[in-house]
N, C-alpha and C positions, 0 to 999 in steps of 0.2 A: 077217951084217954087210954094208959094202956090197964091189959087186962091182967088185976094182981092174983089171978089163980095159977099162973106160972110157977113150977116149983122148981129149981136149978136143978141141973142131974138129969132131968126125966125124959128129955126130948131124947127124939130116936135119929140115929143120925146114923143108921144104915146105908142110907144111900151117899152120903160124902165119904163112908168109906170107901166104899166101892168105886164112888169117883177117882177118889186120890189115889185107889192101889192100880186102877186104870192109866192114872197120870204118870204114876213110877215104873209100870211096864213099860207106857211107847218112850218115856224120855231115857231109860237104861238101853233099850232097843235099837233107839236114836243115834242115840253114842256109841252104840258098838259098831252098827254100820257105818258111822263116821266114819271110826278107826278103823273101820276094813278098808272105806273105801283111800284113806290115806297112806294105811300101808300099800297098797293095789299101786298109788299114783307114785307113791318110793322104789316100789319095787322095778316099777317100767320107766324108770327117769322122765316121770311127763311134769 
């Protein structure tokens, strides 16, 4: 069953942060080159 030595709080969750500030880099990154590559496709009438 589960284990009641679990205390709230105490887990280390180092590594999701580091996932998630991972995830907010390429997804801002993402978007900018979107919008390069949008402005780029306005700029040449394609």
């Amino acid at each position: 069953m589960a284990d009641k030595d679990h205390v709230v709080g105490t887990m280390d969750t180092s590594e999701q942060e580091k996932t998630f500030e991972g995830f907010v880099k390429f997804s801002g990154r993402s978007v900018a080159f979107f919008l390069f590559i949008l402005v780029l496709l306005a700029l040449f009438n394609a």
